[in-house]
C-alpha positions as CSV (number, residue, x, y, z in Angstrom):
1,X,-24.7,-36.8,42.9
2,X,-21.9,-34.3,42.0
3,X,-23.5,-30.6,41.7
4,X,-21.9,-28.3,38.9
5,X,-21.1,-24.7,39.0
6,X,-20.3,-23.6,35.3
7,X,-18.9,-20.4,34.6
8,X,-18.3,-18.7,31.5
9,X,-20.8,-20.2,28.6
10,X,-19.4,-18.5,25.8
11,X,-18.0,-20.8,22.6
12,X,-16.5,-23.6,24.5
13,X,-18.5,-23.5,27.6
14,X,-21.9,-23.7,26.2
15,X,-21.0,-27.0,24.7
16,X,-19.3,-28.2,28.2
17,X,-22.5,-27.5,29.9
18,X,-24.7,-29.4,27.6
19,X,-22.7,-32.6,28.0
20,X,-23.0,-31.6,32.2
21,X,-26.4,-31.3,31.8
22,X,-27.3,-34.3,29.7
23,X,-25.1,-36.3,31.9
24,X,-27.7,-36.2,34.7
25,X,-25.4,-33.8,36.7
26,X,-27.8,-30.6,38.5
27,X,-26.1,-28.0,36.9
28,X,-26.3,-24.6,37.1
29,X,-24.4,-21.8,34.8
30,X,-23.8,-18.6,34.6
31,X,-21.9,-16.1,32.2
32,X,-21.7,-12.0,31.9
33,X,-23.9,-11.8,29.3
34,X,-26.6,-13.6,30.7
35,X,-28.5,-14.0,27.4
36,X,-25.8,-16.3,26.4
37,X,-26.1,-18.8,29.2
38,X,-29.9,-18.6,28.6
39,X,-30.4,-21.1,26.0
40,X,-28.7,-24.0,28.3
41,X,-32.4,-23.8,30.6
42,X,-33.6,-25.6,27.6
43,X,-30.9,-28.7,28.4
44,X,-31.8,-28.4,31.9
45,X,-29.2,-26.0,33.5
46,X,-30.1,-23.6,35.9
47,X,-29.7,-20.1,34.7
48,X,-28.3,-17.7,37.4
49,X,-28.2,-14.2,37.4
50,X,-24.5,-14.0,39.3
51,X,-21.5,-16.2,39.7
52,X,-22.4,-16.3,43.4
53,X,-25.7,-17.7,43.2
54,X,-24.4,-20.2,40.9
55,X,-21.6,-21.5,42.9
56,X,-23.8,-21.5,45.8
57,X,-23.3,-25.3,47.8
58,X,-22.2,-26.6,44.5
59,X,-19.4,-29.4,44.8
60,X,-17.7,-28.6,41.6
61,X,-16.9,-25.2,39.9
62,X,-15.9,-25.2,36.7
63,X,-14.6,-22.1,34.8
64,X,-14.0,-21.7,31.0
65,X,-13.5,-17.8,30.9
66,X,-11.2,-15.5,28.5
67,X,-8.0,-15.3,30.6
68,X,-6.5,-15.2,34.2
69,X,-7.7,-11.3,35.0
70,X,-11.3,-12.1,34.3
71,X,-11.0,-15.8,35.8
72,X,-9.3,-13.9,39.0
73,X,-12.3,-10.7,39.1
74,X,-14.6,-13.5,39.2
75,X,-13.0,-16.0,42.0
76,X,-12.3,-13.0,43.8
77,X,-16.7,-12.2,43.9
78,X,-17.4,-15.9,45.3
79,X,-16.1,-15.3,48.6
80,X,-18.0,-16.4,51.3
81,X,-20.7,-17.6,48.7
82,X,-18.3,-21.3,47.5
83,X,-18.3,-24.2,50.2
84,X,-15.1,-24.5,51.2
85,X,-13.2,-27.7,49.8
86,X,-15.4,-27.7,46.9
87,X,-13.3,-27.9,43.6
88,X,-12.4,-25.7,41.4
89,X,-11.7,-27.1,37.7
90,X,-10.4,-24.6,36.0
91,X,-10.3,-24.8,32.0
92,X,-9.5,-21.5,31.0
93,X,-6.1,-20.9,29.3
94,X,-4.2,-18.6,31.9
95,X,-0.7,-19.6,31.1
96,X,1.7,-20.2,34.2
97,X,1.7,-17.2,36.1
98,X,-1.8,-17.0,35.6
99,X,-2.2,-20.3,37.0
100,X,0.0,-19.2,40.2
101,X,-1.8,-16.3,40.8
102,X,-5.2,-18.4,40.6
103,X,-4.1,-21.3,42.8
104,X,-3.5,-18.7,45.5
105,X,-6.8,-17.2,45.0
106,X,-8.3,-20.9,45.2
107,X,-6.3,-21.6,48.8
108,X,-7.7,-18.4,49.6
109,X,-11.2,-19.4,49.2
110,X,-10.8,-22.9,50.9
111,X,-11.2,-24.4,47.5
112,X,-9.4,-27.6,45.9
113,X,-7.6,-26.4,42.9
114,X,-7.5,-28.5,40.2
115,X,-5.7,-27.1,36.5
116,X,-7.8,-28.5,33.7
117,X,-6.9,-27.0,30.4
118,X,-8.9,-28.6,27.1
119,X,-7.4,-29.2,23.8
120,X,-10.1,-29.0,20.9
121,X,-12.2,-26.5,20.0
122,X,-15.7,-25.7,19.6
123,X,-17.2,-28.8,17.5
124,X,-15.5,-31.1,20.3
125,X,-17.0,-29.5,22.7
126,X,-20.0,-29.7,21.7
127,X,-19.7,-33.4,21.1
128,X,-18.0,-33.7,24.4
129,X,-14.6,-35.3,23.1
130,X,-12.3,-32.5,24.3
131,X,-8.9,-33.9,25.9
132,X,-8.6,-32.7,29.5
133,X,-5.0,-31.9,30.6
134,X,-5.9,-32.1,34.2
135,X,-3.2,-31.7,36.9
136,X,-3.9,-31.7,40.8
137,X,-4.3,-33.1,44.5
138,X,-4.6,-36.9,43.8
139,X,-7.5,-37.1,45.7
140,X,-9.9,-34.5,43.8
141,X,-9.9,-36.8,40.8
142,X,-13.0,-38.9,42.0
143,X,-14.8,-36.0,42.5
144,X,-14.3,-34.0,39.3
145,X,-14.4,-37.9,37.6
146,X,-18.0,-37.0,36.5
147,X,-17.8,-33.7,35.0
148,X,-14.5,-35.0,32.9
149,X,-16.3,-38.2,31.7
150,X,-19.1,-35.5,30.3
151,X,-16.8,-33.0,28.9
152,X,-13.7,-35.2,27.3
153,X,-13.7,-38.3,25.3
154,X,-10.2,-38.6,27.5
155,X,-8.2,-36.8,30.4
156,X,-4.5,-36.9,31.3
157,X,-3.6,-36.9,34.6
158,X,-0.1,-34.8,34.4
159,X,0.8,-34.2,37.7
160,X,0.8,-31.3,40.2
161,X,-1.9,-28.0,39.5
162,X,-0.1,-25.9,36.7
163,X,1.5,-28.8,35.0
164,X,-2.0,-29.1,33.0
165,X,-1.5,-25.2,32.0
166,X,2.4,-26.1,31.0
167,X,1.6,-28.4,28.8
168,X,-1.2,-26.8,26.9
169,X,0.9,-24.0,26.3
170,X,3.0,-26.3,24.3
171,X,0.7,-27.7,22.6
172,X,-1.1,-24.3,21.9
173,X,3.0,-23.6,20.6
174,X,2.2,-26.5,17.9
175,X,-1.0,-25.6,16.5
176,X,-0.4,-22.0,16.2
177,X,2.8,-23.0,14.2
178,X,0.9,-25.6,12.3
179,X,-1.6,-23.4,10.9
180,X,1.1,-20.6,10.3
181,X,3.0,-23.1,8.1
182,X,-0.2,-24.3,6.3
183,X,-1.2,-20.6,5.7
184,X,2.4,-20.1,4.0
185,X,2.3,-23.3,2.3
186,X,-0.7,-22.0,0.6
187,X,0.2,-19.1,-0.2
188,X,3.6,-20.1,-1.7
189,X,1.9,-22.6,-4.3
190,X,-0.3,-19.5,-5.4
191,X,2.4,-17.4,-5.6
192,X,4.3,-19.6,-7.8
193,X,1.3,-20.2,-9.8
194,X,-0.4,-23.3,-8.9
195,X,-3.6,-23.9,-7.5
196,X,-3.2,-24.2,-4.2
197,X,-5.5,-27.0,-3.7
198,X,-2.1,-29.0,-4.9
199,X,-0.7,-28.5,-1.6
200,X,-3.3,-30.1,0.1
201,X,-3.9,-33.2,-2.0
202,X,0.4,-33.6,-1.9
203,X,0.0,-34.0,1.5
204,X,-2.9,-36.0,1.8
205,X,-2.8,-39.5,3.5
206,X,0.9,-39.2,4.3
207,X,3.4,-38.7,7.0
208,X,3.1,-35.0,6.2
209,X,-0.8,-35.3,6.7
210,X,-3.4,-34.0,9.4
211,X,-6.9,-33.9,10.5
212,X,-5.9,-30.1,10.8
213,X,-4.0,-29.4,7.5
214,X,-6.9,-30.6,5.8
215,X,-9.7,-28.8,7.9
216,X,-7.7,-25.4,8.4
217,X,-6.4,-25.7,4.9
218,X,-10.1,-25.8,2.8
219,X,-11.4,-23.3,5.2
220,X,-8.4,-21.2,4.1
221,X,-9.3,-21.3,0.7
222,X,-12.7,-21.2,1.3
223,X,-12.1,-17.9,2.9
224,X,-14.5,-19.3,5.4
225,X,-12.9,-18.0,9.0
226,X,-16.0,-18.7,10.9
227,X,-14.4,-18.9,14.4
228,X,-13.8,-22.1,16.4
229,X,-10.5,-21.7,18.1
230,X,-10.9,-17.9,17.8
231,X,-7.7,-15.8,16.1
232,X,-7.6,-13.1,19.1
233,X,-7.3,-16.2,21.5
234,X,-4.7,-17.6,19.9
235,X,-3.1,-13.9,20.2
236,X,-3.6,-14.1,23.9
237,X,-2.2,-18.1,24.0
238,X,1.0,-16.5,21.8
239,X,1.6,-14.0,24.3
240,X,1.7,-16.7,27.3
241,X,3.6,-18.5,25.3
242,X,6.1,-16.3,24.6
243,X,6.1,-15.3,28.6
244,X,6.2,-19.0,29.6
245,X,9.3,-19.2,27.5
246,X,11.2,-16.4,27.9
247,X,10.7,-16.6,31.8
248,X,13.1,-20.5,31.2
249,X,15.4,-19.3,28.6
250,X,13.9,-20.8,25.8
251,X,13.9,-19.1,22.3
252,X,11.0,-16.9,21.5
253,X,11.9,-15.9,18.0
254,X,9.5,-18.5,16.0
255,X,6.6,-17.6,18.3
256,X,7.1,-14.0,18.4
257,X,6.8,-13.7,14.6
258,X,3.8,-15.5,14.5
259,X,2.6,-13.5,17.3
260,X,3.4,-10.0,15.3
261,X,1.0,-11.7,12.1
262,X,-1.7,-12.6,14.6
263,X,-1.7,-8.5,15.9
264,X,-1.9,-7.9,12.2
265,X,-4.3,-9.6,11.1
266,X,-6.7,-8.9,14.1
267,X,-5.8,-5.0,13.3
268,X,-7.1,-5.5,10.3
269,X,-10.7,-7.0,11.6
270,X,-10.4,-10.4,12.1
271,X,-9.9,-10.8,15.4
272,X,-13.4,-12.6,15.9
273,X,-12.5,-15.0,12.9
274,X,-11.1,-18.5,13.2
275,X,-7.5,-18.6,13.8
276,X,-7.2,-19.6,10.1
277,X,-7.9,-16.2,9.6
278,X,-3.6,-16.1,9.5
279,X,-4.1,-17.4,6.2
280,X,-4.7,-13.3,5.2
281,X,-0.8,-12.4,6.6
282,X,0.6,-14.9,3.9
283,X,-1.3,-14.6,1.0
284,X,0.5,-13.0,-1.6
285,X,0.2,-8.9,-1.3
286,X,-2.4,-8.1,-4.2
287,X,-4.7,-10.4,-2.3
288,X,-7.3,-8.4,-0.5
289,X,-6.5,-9.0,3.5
């Protein structure tokens, strides 16, 4: 039976390492602030005190961590306690260079790198139906087959390690935009005094229509930002973004904007909200942000 490292239980890892555990997978976790990881003994994970003892003869390492510097400080600890030609399934979004600098660090450390960013955010994870945008050596998908079935409700294969970090930076490009031009929609109906609310039942049902424009858009005017795709990562996902598409010539004009309202907004205190949070840069001004 596959044995799973997890590492970094914060808002999506917690929920990855339930659905390991209640899979049947051994399963042992471990995250900085150990009082976080703690509640997952109750789902039958081992708790361990450092990265290192939780990687320890495991045949799987996953990592869901904040970025590629703290994903890197922590490979960069497991040497000479990860079997070599164990796999590492790396979740975390680290953008492309980020995902260079790690699949060095993997070789390094004798490990199989494979590049596994998720779309969805906490609720699917917890519900394990995140969509896995997996990319890597053909013949590491049997053995990371396990912990993908408990994670995702579905995985793409998209080719070599990094293509799974390419393509969630585009997709990251799209929802960051999306809830930018809901926040505005918004605010423009109450500007131009309507209720709001308008917007959202125009829309409704249609071609214009979303899971997310609904979901992002009642939260909005709820005011409730309680976080699940968290507003400083999409911050740090704009700024890969913008990296990623400078470094090919494409335009960063649309995402730099959005990436100066982010800053704003998490200047102002929200960085720990939800990401619909960006609802506060487009209300109208006499609207306390």
């Amino acid at each position: 039976m596959t044995t799973v490292a997890l590492l970094g239980t914060g808002t999506m890892g917690a929920g990855m390492a339930r659905n390991i555990a209640r899979a049947g997978l051994p399963l042992r976790v471990w995250n900085r602030n150990a009082e976080r990881a703690q509640p997952l003994a109750d789902d039958g994970a081992v708790v361990c005190h450092t990265a290192a003892e939780a990687v320890k003869d495991a045949d799987v390492v996953v990592t869901m961590l904040w970025d590629a510097d703290t994903v890197a400080h922590v490979l960069a600890d497991l040497k000479g306690a990860v079997r070599p030609g164990a796999v590492l399934l790396q979740c975390t979004t680290v953008g492309v260079e980020g995902c260079e600098r790690i699949d060095a660090l993997a070789e390094q450390l004798g490990l199989v790198h494979v590049d596994a960013p998720v779309l969805g955010t906490k609720e699917p994870a917890e519900k394990g139906a995140l969509v896995v945008l997996a990319s890597g050596p053909q013949d590491a998908r049997e053995v990371v087959a396990p912990v993908l079935d408990a994670i995702g409700q579905r995985t793409m294969w998209v080719g070599e390690a990094g293509a799974g970090s390419r393509l969630k930076l585009a997709a990251n490009a799209f929802v960051i935009s999306l809830v930018a031009g809901i926040a505005q929609s918004l605010a423009v109906a109450q500007a131009l005094g309507l209720q709001p609310e308008l917007f959202l039942e125009a829309v409704a049902g249609g071609a214009m229509d979303a899971p997310y424009v609904q979901l992002k858009g009642k939260a909005m005017l709820a005011g409730d930002f309680t976080p699940s795709f968290g507003l400083d990562g999409a911050l740090k996902d704009a700024d890969l973004i913008s990296q990623a598409a400078g470094r090919v010539g494409v335009p960063t004009e649309l995402v730099d904007v959005l990436r100066d309202e982010l800053r704003s907004v998490s200047g102002a205190g929200h960085g720990g909200d939800d990401l619909s949070a960006l609802y506060l840069a487009f209300s109208p001004r006499d609207v306390e942000r």
